[in-house]
N, C-alpha and C positions, 0 to 999 in steps of 0.2 A: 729530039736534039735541037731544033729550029726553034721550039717552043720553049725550051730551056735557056739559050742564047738568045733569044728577043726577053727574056724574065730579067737576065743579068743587065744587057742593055737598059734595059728600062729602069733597072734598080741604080745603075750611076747614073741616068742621066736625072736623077729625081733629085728637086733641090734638096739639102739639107734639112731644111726644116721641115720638110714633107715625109722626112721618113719618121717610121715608129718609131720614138722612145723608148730605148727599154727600163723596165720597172728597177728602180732603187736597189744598190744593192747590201743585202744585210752588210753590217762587218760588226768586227767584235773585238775582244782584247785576246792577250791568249789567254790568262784563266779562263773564260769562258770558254773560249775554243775548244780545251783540254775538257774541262768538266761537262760540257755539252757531248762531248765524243765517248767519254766515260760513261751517259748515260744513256745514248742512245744509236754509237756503235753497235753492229750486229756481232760483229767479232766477241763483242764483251759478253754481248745476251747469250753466246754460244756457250763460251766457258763458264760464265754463269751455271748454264745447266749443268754442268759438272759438277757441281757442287751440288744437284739435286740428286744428281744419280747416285755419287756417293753417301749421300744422307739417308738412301732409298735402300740402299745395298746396307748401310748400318742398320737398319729398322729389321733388315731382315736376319741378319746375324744374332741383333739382340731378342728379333722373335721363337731363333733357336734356342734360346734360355730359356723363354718364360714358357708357363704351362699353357695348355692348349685343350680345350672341348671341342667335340665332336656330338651329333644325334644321328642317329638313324631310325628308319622305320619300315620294317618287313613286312608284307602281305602277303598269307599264302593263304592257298585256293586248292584245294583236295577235287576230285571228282565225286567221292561218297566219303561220310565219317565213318570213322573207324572206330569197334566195338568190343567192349571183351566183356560178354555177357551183356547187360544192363548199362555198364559202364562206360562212356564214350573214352577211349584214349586219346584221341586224336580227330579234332571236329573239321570239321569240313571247310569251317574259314577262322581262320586266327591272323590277328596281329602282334606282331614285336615292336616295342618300343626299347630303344637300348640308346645309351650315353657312354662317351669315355671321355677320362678327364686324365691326361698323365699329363706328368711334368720331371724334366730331368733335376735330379738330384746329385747328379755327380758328371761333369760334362765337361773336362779342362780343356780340351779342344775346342769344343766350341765357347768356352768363355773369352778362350786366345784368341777365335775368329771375331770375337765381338769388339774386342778392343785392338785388332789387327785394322777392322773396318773403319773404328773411331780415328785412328792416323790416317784412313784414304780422303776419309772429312778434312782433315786438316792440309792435308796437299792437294784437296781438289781448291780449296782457301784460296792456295798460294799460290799455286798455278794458274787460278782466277788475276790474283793481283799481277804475275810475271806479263801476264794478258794486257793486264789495262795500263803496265807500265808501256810495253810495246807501243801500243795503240798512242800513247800522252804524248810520246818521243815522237812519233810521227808525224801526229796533228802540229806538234810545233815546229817540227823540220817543214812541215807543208807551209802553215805561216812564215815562217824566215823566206821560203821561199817565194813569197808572194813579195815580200821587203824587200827582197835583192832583187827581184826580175824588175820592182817599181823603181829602184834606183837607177838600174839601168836605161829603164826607161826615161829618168830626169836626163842623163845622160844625154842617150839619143836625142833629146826636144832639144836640149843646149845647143849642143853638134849641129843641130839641123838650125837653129835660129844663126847662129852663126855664120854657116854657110848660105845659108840666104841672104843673110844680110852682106855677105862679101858679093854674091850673085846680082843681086841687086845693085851695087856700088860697079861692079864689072860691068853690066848690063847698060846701066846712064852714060857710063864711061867711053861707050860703044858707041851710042845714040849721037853720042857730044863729038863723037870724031875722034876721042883720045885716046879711046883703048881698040883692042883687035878682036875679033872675031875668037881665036884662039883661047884667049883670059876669059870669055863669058862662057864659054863651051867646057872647059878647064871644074870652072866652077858652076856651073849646071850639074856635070857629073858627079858632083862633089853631093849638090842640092839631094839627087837620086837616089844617093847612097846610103845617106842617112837617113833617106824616106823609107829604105826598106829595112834600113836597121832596124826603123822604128816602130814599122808595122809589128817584126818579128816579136822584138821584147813585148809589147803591146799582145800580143799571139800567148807569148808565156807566163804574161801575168794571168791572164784570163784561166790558163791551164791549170796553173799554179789554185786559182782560187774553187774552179772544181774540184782538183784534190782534195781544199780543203770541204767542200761542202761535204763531198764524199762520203771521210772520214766522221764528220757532225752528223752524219745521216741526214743531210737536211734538204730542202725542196728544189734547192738550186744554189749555187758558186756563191762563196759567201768569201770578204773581205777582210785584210788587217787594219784593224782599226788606229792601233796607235805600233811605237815602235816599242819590244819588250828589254826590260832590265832585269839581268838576272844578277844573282847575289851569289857570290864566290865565296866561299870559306878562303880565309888567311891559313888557319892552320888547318891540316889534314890529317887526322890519327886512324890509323886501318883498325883498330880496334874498335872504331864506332862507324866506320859506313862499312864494314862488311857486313856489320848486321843491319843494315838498314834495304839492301839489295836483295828485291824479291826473289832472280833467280837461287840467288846461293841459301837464300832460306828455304825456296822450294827445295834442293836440291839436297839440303842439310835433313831434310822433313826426312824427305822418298831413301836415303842413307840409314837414317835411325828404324823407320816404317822398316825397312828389309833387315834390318839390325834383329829388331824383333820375333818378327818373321824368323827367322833361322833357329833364336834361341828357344823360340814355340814349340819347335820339333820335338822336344822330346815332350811335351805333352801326347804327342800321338798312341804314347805309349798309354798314357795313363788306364785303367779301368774308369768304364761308364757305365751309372746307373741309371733307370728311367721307373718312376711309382706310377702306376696307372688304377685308375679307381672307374670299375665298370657296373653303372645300374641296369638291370631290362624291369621290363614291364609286361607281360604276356596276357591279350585278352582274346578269348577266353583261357584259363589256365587250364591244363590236361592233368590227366592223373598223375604224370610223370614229372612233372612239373609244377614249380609253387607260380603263382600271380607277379609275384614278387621275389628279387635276388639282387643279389650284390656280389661284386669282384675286386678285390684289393693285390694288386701282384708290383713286386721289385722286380726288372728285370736286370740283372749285371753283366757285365762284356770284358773280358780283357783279352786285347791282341797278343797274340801269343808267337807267330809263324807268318810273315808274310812274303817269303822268296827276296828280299832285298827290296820289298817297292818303298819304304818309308826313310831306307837307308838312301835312293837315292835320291828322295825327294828331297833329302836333309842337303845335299850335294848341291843338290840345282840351288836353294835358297841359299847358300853358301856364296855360288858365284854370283847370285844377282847382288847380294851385301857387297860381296870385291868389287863389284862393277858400279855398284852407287857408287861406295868410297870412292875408286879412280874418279869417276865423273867430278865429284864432288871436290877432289883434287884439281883437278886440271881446272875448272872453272874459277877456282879460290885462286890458281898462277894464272889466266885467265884476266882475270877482274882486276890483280895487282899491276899488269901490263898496260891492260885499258889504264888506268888510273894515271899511270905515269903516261906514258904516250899523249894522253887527256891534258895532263897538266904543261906540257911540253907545247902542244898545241895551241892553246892559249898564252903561253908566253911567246911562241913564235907568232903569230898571227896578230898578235899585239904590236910586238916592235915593226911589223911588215906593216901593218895598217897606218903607221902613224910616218914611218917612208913613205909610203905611197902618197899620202894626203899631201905630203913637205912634197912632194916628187908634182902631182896636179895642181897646187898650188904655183908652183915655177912654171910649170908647163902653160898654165892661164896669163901668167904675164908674158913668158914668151908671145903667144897669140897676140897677146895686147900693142905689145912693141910690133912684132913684126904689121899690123894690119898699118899701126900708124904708121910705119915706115914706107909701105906698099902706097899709101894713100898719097904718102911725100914724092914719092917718084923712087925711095934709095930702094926700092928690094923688086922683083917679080910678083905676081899671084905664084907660083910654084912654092913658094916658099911661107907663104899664107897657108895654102892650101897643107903644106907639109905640117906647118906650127897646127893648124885648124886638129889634124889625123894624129898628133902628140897629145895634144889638149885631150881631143875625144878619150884616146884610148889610158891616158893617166885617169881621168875622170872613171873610167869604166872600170880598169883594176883597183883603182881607191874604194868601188860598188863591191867589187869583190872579193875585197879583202874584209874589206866591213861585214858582208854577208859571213866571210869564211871563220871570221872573231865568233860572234853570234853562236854559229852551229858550234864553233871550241868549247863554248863556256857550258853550254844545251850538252855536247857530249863527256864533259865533266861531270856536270851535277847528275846525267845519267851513269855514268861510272859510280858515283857514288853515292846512291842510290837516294839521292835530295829531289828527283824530276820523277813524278809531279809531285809536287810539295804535299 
């Protein structure tokens, strides 16, 4: 503990210029950001595999179609041949060589599983994309958020030159006999206050920009580079961003996939045939036996009786088709809410940003007057100090209404379904 407080000790009291450097930090724009996260996000690499599984799972469905060989080979090992007369029937070592080659010929069940599978390919797709929309949306909320803790941060520097600069002005004023004890101590506290503001947002951006490395998968806290412009549709027609929204397309997939699915059912019924084509080989050949044969057989199957198991599997695929549909409902009234709420949001945060600014903008003149006025003898530091805490804190909702615009316009074009382009 001793050793750890003489470390901190030692580390403020080390000049400035004596401490490490730290290394440059990337920054980037946000397409980069986005498409960096796109590629080397673990989240995406994940669902990625999704789509291998499902590709894996179809290979096997359609390997239940196609035909199939097999070999084998028999040793058998007698303790003495066996004889009838002169004749050996049965030698004392022979081998089997024998092949089968079938392949089904009539198999509507599984021809359905094959193209049942080729639909889990296409929502493992979509489900990949609903993925890397998530992931894009957040990489940019993480950016914005690096933008708005750094405004805040202009903020607090302001704030704090400000109040220094009145601390300083109080402080000579003291020295000169003019001013009191009170007014420099007034604004000392003032000086404090903003230093820990500033620490904090300073604290947040740093945070802010971990998240984004995070998300980039990258080696360490990476940077906003510039500030982003996003591009608003004038008109909105739901006819053309519902289908542009990954989820409601996955959503519309795994609906039709179970659609399917159900009306498959009555292939269960179907009869199945399977052709199998058997060669052996027999050396030595016995007397009972040729060297050589062959086996040609159809085998056929039709379900006939099965206590009700297919009836109710038809049931269960039944509810899962209702259960997509509802989902696939509710997310389509879903997305129509987001969209308006979206657009709502953007217009409110619009007119609130552009008060606020007319609002920090009065608030900076106020300071202005009242400091010259303070300086003239007509006002108190109280009232300095008060203009100083209006100023700041207009400044700081102006940061954050501008941040709050940004993320409206970011959860529009994700509404519909324009982010990431």
């Amino acid at each position: 503990m001793r050793n750890t407080l003489f470390a901190l000790i030692a580390l403020v009291a080390t000049p400035a210029f004596a401490q490490v450097t730290p290394p440059p930090m990337e920054s980037v724009t946000l397409d980069q950001a986005v498409e960096r996260a796109l590629q080397n996000n673990p989240t995406v690499g994940q669902a990625a595999q999704g789509v291998v599984l499902a590709e894996a799972l179809l290979q096997q469905a359609r390997a239940a179609t196609l035909p199939k060989a097999f070999a084998t080979f028999n040793g058998l090992q007698n303790s003495t041949e066996r004889r009838f007369d002169d004749v050996i029937t049965s030698p004392r070592t022979q081998g089997t060589f024998a092949a089968n080659l079938a392949m089904p010929v009539l198999a509507a069940s599984r021809w359905a599983a094959r193209t049942q599978a080729r639909d889990q390919v296409a929502i493992a797709n979509l489900s990949t994309a609903d993925v890397r929309t998530d992931i894009a949306v957040s990489t940019a909320q993480a950016y914005l958020a690096i933008i708005g803790f750094r405004r805040q941060v202009d903020v607090s520097i302001r704030a704090l030159e400000s109040s220094r600069a009145h601390f300083d002005y109080a402080h000579r004023r003291l020295e000169a006999g003019a001013g009191t004890r009170l007014n420099e101590l007034r604004a000392g506290q003032e000086v404090a206050s903003n230093e820990a503001r500033l620490e904090i947002t300073q604290l947040a951006v740093r945070r802010a920009q971990e998240a984004l490395g995070v998300l980039m998968a990258a080696s360490g806290p990476v940077d906003a580079a510039e500030d982003p412009v996003f591009d608003i549709p004038t008109i909105i027609d739901e006819s053309g961003w519902m289908s542009l929204r990954p989820d409601l397309q996955l959503f519309a997939a795994e609906a039709r996939a179970a659609d399917r699915v159900w009306r498959d059912s009555s292939k269960d019924w179907f009869p199945t045939a399977i052709a199998a084509f058997d060669p052996q080989a027999l050396v030595p050949a016995s007397i009972f036996t040729s060297s050589r044969s062959w086996r040609f057989s159809v085998l056929f199957s039709q379900p006939l009786f099965d206590s009700g198991e297919r009836r109710a599997i038809k049931r269960q695929r039944e509810a899962d088709l209702n259960v997509s549909r509802l989902a696939l409902t509710g997310l389509e009234i879903q997305a129509r809410s987001e969209v308006r709420v979206a657009q709502d949001n953007v217009r409110t945060n619009e007119r609130a940003l552009v008060h606020l600014r007319s609002a920090a903008t009065q608030a900076q003149e106020v300071l202005n007057i009242t400091t010259f006025a303070f300086e003239a003898g007509a006002t108190t530091n109280l009232e300095v100090i008060d203009a100083q805490r209006q100023a700041r804190d207009a400044d700081s909702e102006a940061a954050i209404a501008e941040n709050a615009f940004r993320r409206a316009q970011l959860e529009l074009l994700a509404a519909l379904g324009r982010f990431p382009r």
